[in-house]
C-alpha positions as CSV (number, residue, x, y, z in Angstrom):
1,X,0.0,0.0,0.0
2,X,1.5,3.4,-0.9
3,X,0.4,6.8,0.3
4,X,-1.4,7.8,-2.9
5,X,-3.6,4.8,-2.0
6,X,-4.6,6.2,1.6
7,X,-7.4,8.8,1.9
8,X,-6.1,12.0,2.9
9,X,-7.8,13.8,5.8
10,X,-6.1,17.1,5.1
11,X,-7.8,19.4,2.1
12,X,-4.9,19.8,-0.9
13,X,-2.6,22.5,-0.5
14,X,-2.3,25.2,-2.8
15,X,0.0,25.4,-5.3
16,X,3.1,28.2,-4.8
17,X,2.2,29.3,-8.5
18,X,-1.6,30.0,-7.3
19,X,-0.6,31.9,-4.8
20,X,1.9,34.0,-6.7
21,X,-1.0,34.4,-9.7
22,X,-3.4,36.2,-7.2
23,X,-0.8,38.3,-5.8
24,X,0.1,39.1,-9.3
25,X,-3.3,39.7,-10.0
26,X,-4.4,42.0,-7.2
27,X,-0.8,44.0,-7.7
28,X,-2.2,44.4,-11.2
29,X,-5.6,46.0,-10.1
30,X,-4.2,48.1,-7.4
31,X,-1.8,49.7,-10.1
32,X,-4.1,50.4,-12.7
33,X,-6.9,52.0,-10.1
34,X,-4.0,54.1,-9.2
35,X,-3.4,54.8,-12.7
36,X,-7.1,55.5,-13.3
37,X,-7.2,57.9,-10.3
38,X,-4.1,60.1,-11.4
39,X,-5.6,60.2,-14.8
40,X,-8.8,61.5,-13.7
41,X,-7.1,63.7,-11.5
42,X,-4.9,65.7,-13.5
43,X,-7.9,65.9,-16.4
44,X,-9.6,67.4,-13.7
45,X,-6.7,70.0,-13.2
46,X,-5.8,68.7,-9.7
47,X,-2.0,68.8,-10.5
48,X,-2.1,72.3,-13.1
49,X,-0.6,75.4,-11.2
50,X,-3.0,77.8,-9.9
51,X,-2.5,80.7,-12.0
């Protein structure tokens, strides 16, 4: 009997890659809603000098 044979008890750890695909992920959408922001930002003249 090998241990692929025995019922495991414990639920299947995920994979490093899975884990490094949602960090990806959620690195990408933070940097692009910042993105968005400072675009809507400076069309709204937030960043033009007062004049």
């Amino acid at each position: 009997m090998t241990d692929e044979d025995e019922p495991r008890s414990t639920p299947r750890r995920t994979s490093a890659w899975m884990i490094l695909a949602v960090v990806a992920a959620a690195l990408v959408v933070c940097c692009c809603s910042a993105a968005v922001g400072l675009l809507i930002s400076w069309s709204a003249g937030l960043f033009h000098t007062p004049t």
